[in-house]
C-alpha positions in Angstrom: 8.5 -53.8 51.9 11.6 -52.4 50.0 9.9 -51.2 47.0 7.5 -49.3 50.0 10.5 -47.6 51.6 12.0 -47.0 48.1 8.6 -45.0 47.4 8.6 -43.0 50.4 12.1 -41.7 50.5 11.7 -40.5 46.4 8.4 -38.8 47.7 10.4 -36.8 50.7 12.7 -36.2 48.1 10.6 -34.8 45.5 8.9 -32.8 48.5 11.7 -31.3 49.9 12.6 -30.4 46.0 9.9 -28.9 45.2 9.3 -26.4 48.3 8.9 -22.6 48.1 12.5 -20.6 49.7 11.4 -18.0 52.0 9.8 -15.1 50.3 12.2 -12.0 49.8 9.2 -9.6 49.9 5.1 -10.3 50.8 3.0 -7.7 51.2 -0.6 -7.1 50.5 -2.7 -4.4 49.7 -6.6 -4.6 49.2 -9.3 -2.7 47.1 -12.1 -1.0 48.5 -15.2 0.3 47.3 -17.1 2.8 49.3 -21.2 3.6 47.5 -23.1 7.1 48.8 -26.2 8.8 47.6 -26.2 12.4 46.6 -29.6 13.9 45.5 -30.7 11.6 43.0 -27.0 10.6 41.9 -25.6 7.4 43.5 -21.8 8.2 43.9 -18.9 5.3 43.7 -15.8 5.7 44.8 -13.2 3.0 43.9 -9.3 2.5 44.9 -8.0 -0.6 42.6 -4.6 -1.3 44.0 -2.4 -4.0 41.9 1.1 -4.9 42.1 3.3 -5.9 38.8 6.6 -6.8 38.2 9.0 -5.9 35.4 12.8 -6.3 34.5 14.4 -3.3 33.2 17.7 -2.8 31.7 19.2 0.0 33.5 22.1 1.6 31.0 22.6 4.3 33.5 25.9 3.5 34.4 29.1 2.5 33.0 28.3 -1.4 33.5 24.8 -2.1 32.2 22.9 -4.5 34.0 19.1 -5.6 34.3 17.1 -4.4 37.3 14.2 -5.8 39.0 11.6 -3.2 39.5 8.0 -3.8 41.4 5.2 -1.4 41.0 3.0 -0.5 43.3 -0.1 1.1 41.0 -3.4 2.5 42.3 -6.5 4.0 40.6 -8.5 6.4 42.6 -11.4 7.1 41.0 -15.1 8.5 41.7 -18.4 8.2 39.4 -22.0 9.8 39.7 -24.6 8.0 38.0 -28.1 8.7 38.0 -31.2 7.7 36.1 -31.3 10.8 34.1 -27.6 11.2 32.9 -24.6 9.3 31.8 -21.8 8.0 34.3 -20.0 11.2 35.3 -15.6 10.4 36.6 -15.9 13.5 39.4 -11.9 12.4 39.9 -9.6 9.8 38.9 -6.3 10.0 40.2 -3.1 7.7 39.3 -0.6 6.8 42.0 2.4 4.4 41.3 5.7 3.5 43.0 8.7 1.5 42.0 11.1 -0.5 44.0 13.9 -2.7 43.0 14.3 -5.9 43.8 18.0 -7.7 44.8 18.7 -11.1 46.9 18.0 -9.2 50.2 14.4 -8.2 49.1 13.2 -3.8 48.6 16.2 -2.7 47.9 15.5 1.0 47.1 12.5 4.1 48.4 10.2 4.0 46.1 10.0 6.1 43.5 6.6 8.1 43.6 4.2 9.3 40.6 0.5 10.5 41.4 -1.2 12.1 38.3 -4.6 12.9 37.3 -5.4 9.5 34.4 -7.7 6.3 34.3 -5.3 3.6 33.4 -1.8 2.7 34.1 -0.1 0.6 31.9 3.8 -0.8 32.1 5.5 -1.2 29.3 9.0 -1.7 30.0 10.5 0.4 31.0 7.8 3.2 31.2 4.7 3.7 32.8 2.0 5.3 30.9 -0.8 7.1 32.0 -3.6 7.1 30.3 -6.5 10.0 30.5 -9.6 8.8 27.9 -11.1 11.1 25.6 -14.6 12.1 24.9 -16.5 12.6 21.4 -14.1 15.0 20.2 -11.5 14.9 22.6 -8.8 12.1 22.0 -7.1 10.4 24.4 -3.5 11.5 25.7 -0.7 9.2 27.2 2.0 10.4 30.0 4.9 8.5 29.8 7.7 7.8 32.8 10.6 6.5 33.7 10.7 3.4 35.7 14.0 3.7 36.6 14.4 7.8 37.3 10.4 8.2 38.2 10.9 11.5 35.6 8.0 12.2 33.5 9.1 12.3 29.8 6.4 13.6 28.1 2.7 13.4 26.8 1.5 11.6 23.6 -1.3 11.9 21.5 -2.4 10.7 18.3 -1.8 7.2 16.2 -0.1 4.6 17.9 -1.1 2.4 20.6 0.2 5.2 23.6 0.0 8.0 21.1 2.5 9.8 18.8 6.4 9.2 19.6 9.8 8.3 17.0 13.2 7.1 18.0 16.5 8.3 17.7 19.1 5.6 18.4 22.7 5.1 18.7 26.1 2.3 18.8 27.4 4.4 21.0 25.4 3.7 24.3 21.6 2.2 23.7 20.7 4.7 27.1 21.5 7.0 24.8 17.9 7.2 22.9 15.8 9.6 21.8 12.3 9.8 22.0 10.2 12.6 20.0 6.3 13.1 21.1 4.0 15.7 20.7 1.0 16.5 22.7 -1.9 17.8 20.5 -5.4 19.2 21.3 -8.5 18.9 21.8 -7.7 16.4 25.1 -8.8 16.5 28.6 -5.4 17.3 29.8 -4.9 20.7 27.8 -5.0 22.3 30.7 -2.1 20.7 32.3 0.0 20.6 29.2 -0.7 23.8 27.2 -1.6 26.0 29.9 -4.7 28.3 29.8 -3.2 30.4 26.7 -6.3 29.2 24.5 -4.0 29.7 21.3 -1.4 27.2 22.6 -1.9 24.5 20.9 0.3 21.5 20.8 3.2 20.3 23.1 6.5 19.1 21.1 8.9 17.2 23.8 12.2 15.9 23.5 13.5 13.3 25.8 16.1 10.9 26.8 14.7 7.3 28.2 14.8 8.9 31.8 14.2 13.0 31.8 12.9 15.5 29.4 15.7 17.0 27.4 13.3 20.0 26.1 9.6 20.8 25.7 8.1 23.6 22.8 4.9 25.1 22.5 3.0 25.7 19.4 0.8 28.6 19.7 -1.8 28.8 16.5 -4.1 31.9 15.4 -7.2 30.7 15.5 -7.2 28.7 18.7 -6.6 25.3 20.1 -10.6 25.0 19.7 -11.1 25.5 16.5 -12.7 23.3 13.7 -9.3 24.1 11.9 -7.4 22.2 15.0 -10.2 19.5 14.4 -9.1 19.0 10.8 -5.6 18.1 11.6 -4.4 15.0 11.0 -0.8 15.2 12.9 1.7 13.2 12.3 5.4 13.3 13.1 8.9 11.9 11.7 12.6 12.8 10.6 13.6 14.0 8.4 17.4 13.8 7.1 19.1 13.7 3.7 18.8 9.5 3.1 14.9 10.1 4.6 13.7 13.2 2.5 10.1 11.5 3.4 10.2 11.2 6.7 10.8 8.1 9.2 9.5 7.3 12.5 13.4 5.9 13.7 16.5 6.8 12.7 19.7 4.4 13.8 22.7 6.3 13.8 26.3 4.0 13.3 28.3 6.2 15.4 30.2 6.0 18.6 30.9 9.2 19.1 28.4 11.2 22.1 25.1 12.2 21.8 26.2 16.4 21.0 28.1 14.9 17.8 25.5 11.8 17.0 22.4 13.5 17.0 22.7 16.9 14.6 22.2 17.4 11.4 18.6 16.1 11.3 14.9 17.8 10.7 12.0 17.1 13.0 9.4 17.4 11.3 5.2 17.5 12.2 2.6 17.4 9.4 -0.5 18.8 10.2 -2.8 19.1 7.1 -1.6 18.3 3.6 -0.9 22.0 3.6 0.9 23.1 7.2 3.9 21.5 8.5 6.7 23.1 11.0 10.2 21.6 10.4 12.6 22.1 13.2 16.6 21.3 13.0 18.4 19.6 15.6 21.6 20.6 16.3 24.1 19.1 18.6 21.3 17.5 20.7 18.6 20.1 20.7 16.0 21.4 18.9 16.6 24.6 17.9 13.1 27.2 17.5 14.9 30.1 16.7 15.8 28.4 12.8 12.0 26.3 12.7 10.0 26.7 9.7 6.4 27.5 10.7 3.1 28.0 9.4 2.1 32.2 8.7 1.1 33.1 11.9 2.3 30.3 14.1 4.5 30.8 17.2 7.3 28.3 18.5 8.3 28.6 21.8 10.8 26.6 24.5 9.2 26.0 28.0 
């Protein structure tokens, strides 16, 4: 009888141990499909809606500290497929929010991104938006801040979200750099060269929560071209220890960013032939002293 009572009191125990707290947040949100027929062209239109969670370290402020972020992420997108073609994306739209999280529950509006892409990936602390290439056209990756909501910039190339080196400092890690460049053929040239056919490839400079600067690379013979085809792009910096070239540079300095990052070459390789070289100065790429290409135009947007 004793070992019984025993038994039942370590199971209330155990029970009242193991309960859930009161959530700080619950919400839903649900995916819907919605199937019509055009012609001879059956047309889907899907929303996926997900949520994720992330922790961020937010070096914004004097006192670091980690932050809790949810994101809210939903895919909009809409396909034609019929017998006699191959699955046509009419639209696919990106939309994403972020809201932190403290011990009262949301504790901040969200943050709102909506983008043309068809994938969203976190990868603390950015989002990446993804837009998919086709035959000739590679793939292209916007990145943002979790934290600020900014867009940074747009990637392509190697890499698993395209093209981008580091800068980094002792002084404050918030204070890193981030290199990218942007280079065509992609679905997205529109959006990030502009209709200028001869603009050809997108050079950004960021911090890890805004774009610092952005440059555009207008060639001769066209961002279409079999030339612009040939390219194998790859970028790096270049400084007087890394006369080769390195994707990340970690500078033992405590002094600010104007003083820590100067002195140094950025530098993209095209072809074995064709390479620009631009100098950073005090914090900023500088156009006016880049070595180009004959013909080739370097410009700040």
């Amino acid at each position: 009888m004793m070992l019984r009572i025993a038994i039942q009191l370590l199971c209330l125990c155990l029970g009242a141990s193991l309960a859930w707290p009161d959530p700080l947040i619950e919400e839903k949100q649900e995916s819907t499909v919605t199937v019509t027929q055009d012609g001879g062209a059956v047309v889907t239109h899907v929303v996926n809606r997900r949520y994720e969670s992330a922790i961020v370290a937010d070096e914004r402020d004097a006192e670091p500290k980690l932050v809790h972020v949810l994101a809210s992420i939903e895919i909009d997108r809409t396909m034609s497929d019929a017998e006699d073609q191959e699955t046509e994306i009419l639209s696919s739209i990106v939309r994403a929010n972020f809201r932190t999280i403290d011990q009262t529950g949301l504790s901040r509006p969200a943050l709102q991104i909506e983008t043309e892409g068809d994938e969203a990936t976190i990868s603390e602390p950015f989002l990446i938006v993804t837009r998919w290439g086709c035959c000739a056209l590679q793939s292209s990756y916007q990145v943002y801040s979790m934290l600020s909501g900014h867009r940074l910039f747009s990637a392509t190339g190697g890499g698993e979200f395209g093209d981008w080196i580091t800068l980094d400092s002792r002084h404050r890690p918030n204070e890193q750099r981030y290199a990218a460049i942007h280079v065509a053929p992609t679905m997205s040239d529109e959006a990030e060269l502009g209709p200028d056919e001869k603009h050809a490839i997108a050079i950004s400079y960021a911090s890890g929560n805004d774009s610092i600067q952005r440059l555009i690379v207008s060639v001769p013979m066209g961002r279409n071209s079999d030339d612009v085809l040939d390219w194998l792009p790859k970028l790096s910096w270049v400084t007087a220890d890394q006369p080769e070239g390195t994707d990340h540079i970690f500078v033992a300095s405590d002094s600010p960013p104007e003083a820590t990052y100067d002195g140094m070459i950025l530098r993209l390789q095209l072809d074995e032939n064709t390479r620009i070289d631009i100098p950073l100065e005090k914090d900023r790429l500088v156009p006016a002293k880049a070595v180009l290409p004959a013909g080739f135009e370097l410009t700040e947007k």
